[in-house]
C-alpha positions in Angstrom: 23.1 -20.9 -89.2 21.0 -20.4 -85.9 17.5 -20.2 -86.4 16.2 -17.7 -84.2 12.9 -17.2 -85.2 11.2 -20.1 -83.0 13.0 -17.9 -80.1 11.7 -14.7 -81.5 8.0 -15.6 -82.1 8.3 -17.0 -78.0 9.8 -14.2 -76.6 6.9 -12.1 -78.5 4.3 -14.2 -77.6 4.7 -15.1 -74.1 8.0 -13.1 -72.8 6.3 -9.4 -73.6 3.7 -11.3 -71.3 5.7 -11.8 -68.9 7.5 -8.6 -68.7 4.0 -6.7 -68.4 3.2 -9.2 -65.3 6.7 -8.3 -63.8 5.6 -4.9 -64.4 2.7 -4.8 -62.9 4.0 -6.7 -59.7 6.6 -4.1 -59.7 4.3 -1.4 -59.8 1.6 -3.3 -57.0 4.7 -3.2 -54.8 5.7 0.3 -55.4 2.2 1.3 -54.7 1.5 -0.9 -51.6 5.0 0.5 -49.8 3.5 4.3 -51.1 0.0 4.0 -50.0 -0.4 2.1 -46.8 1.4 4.1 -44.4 -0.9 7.0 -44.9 -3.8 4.6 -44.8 -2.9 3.0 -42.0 -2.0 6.1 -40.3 -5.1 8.0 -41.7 -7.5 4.7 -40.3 -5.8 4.1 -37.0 -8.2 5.1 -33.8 -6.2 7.8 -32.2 -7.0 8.9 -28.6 -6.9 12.2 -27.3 -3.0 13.0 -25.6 -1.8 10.4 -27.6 1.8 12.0 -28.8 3.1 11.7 -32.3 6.3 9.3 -31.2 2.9 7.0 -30.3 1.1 6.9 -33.2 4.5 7.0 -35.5 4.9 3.9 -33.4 2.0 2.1 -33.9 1.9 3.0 -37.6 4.8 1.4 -38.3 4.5 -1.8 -36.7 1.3 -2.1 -38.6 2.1 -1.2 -41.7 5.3 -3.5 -41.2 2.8 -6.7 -40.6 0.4 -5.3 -43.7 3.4 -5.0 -46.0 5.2 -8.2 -45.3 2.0 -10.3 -45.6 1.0 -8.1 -49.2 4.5 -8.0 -50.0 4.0 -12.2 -50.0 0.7 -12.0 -51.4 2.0 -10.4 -54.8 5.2 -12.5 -55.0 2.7 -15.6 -54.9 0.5 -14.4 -57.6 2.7 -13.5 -60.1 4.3 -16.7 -59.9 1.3 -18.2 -60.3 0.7 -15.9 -63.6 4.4 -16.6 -64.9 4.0 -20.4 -64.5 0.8 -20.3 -66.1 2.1 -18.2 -68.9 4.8 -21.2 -69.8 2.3 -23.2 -69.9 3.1 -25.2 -66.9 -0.2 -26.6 -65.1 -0.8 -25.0 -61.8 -3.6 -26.9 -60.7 -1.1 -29.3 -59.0 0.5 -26.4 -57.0 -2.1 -24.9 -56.0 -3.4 -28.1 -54.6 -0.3 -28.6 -52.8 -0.6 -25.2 -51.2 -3.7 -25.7 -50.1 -2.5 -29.5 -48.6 0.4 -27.4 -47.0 -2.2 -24.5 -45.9 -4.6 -26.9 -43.8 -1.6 -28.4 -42.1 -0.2 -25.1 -41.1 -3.3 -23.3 -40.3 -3.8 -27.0 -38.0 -0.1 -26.2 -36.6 -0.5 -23.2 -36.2 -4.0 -21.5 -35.6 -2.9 -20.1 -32.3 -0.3 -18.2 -33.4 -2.5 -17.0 -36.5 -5.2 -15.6 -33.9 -2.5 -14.1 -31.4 -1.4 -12.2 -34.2 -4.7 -11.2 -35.7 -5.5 -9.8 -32.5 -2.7 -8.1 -31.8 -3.5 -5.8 -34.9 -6.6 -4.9 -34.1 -4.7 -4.4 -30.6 -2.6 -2.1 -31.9 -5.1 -0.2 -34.6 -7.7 0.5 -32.2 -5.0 1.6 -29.6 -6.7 -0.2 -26.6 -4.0 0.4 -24.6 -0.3 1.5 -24.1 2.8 0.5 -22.5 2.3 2.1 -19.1 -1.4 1.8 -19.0 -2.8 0.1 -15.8 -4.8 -2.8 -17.6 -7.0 -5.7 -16.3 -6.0 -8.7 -19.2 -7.0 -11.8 -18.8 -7.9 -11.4 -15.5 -5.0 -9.8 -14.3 -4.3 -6.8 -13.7 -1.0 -5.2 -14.0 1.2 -2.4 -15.7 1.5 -3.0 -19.3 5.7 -3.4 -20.1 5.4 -4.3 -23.8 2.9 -5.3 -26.5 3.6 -6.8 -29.9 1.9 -8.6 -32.1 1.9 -11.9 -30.5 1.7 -11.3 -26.7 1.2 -8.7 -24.3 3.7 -8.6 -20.8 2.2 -7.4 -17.5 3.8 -6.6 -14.7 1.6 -6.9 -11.2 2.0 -5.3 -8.3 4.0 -8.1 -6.5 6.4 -7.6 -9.0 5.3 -10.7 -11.2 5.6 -10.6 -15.1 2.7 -12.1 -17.2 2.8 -13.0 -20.6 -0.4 -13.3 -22.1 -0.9 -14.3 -25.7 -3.3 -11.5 -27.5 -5.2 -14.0 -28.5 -6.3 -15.3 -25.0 -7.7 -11.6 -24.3 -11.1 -11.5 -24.4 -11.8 -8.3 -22.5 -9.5 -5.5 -21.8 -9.9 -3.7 -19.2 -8.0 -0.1 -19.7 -7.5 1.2 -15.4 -5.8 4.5 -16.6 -7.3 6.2 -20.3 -7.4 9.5 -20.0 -8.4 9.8 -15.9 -8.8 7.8 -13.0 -11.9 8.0 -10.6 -11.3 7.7 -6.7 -14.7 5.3 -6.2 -14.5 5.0 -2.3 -16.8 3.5 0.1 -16.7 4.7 4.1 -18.5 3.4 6.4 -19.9 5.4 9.8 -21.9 4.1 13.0 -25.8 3.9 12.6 -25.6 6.4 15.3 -23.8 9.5 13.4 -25.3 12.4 12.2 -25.2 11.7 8.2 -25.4 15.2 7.1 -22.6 16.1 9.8 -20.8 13.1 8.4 -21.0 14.7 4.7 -20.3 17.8 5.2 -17.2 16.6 6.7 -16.1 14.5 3.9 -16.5 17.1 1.7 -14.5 19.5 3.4 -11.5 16.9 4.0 -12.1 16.0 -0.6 -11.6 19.8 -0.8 -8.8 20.4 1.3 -7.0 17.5 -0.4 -7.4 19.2 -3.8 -6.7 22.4 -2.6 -3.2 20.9 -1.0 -0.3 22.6 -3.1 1.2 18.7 -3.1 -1.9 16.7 -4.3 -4.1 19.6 -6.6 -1.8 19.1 -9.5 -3.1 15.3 -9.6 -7.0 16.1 -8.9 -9.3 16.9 -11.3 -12.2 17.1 -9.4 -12.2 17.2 -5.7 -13.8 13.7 -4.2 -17.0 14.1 -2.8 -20.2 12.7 -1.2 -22.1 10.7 -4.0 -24.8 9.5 -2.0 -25.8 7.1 0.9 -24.9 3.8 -0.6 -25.4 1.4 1.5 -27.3 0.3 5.1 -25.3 -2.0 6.0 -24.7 -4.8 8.5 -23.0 -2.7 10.9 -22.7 0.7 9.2 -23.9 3.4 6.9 -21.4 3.1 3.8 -21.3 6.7 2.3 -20.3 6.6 -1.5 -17.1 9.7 -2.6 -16.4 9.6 -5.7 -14.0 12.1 -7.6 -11.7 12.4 -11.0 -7.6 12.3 -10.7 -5.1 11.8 -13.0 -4.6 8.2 -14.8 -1.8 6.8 -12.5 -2.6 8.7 -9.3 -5.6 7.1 -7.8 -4.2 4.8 -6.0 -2.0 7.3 -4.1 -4.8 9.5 -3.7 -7.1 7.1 -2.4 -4.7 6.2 0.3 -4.3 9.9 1.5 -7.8 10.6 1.2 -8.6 7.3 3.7 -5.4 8.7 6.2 -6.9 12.3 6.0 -11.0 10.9 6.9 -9.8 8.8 9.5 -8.0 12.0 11.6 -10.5 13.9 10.9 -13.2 11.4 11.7 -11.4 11.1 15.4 -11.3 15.0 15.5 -15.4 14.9 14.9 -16.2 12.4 17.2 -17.8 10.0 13.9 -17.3 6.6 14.4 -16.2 3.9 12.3 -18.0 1.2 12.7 -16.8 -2.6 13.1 -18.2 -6.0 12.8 -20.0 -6.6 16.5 -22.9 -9.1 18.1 -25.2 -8.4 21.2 -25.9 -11.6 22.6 -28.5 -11.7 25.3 -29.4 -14.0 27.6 -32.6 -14.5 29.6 -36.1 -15.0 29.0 -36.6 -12.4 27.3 -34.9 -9.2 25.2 -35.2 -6.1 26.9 -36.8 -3.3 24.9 -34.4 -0.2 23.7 -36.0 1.9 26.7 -35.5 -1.0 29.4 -31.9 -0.5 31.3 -29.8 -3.6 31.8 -31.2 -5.3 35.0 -30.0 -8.1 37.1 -32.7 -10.0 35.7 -32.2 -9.5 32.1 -28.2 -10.4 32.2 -27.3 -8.9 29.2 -24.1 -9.0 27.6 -22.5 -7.7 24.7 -19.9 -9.7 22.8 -18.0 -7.5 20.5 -15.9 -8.8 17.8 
C-alpha cells in the first residue's frame, strides 16, 4: 500500500507555500498591468497643444518598457522564493547572476544608457516627431524617436541617427512658437529713427498680409539698436510666429525691407576701406586736393 503521508505533510508544509508565492506573483502582475498605465499617464509632463493620440502614444511606449522590465523583475523573484522554499541553496545563483550581470552591464552599458535616456526622453516629452531640434549638434527635423535612438533629418536632406544616450542637450527650435530674431544692418549715415519707423511699418504690413497673419503672432519689430558696427548700425526686430514658420517668415520679411529700404533711400551698408595716401589724412571738412591723392578702395 502507497504511503502518502510523507507526500501529504510536504505538500502541506512547503506546497501551500508555494501556492501563496504563485499567488502573490499573480496578484503583483495583475496589479502592475492595472496600475501603471494610469501612473504613467497621470506622471508624464504634458505640454500645452499636446493632442490625446500624443500622449496615448507616449503612454504606451512607456508603460510597455516599465512592464516588460517589472514583468521580469517578479518572474525573477519568485523563483528565487520557490527555489528557496525546496530547499535548494540560492546563494550559488545568485552569485552567478551577479557574474553574468557585470559582464552584461560591461557589454552592454551603452545600450543600458541609450535606453535609460530615452525614457526620460519620452516622459518629460522634450520633443516630438516633427519638432525642429538641435541634438547633438545637429540640427534637423525630428522623423522618429524610440527608446534607443533618435533620427534627424537636416535640411540637405541627410538622416542622422543619434543614440539617446549621446544627447547631452536638446535643443527644442519649434515648442509652442517660433521667434523671428533678425539683425539689419543700415549705413552710419541714415536717419535711425527714419530707419525704425520704417521697419516697423514693413513688420506690420507683413502681419496684416491676408497670406502671412495666420502664421504671426506678433508682428516683428524694432527691439533696439544692437549693434555699432564695423561698417553699419545693426538694428535688432524681433517678433513671435508660429513653430514651423519662421524660417519662411524671416525670408519674406528680409525681401520686403530690402524694397522698401531702396524705396526710402536707406542704405545697406557693405564691408569697405578708405585708403589714403600722402603725408597726411585730410580732415572730414578738407576736399580731396591734388595734394592729398586720396583714394577709396571699396570692397
Amino acid at each position: 500500500m502507497v504511503n502518502w503521508a510523507p507526500l501529504t505533510d510536504w505538500f502541506l508544509q512547503h506546497g501551500t507555500r508555494i501556492l501563496i508565492i504563485l499567488a502573490m506573483g499573480a496578484g503583483l502582475w495583475f496589479a502592475l498591468k492595472k496600475l501603471l498605465p494610469p501612473l504613467v499617464r497621470h506622471t508624464m509632463v504634458r505640454t500645452k497643444g499636446e493632442s490625446e493620440r500624443g500622449v496615448e502614444k507616449r503612454t504606451a511606449t512607456l508603460v510597455g518598457v516599465l512592464q516588460w522590465a517589472g514583468q521580469i523583475f517578479i518572474v525573477i523573484v519568485i523563483i528565487l522564493m520557490i527555489l528557496s522554499e525546496l530547499n535548494i541553496q540560492i546563494a550559488p545563483v545568485l552569485a552567478g547572476f551577479g557574474i553574468a550581470g557585470i559582464a552584461v552591464g560591461f557589454g552592454a552599458q551603452y545600450l543600458i544608457r541609450d535606453l535609460i535616456a530615452g525614457i526620460f526622453i519620452i516622459w518629460e516629452n522634450q520633443y516630438r516627431v516633427g519638432d525642429v531640434a538641435r541634438l547633438a549638434d545637429i540640427t534637423g527635423e525630428v522623423e522618429e524617436i524610440n527608446l534607443r535612438r533618435t533620427v534627424l533629418r537636416d535640411l540637405d536632406g541627410i538622416v542622422h541617427h543619434i543614440p539617446n544616450g549621446e544627447i547631452r542637450i536638446a535643443s527644442n527650435l519649434t515648442r509652442h512658437f517660433s521667434r523671428v530674431n533678425l539683425n539689419v544692418p543700415v549705413a552710419y549715415h541714415t536717419d535711425l529713427d527714419h530707419a525704425i519707423r520704417v521697419i516697423n511699418r514693413v513688420g506690420k504690413e507683413l502681419a496684416n498680409d491676408e497670406n502671412w497673419r495666420d502664421r504671426i503672432k506678433t508682428p516683428p519689430q524694432v527691439l533696439r539698436v544692437d549693434n555699432l558696427g564695423d561698417s553699419g548700425i545693426e538694428i535688432k526686430i524681433l517678433g513671435d510666429v508660429k513653430p514651423h514658420d519662421k524660417w519662411s517668415v524671416m525670408g519674406e520679411l528680409r525681401l520686403r525691407l530690402k524694397k522698401a529700404f531702396d524705396d526710402e533711400g536707406i542704405e545697406i551698408p557693405w564691408p569697405h576701406t578708405k585708403v589714403y595716401f600722402g603725408n597726411s589724412i585730410p580732415s572730414p571738412n578738407d576736399g580731396k586736393s591734388k595734394e592729398s591723392a586720396e583714394k577709396e578702395n571699396l570692397l
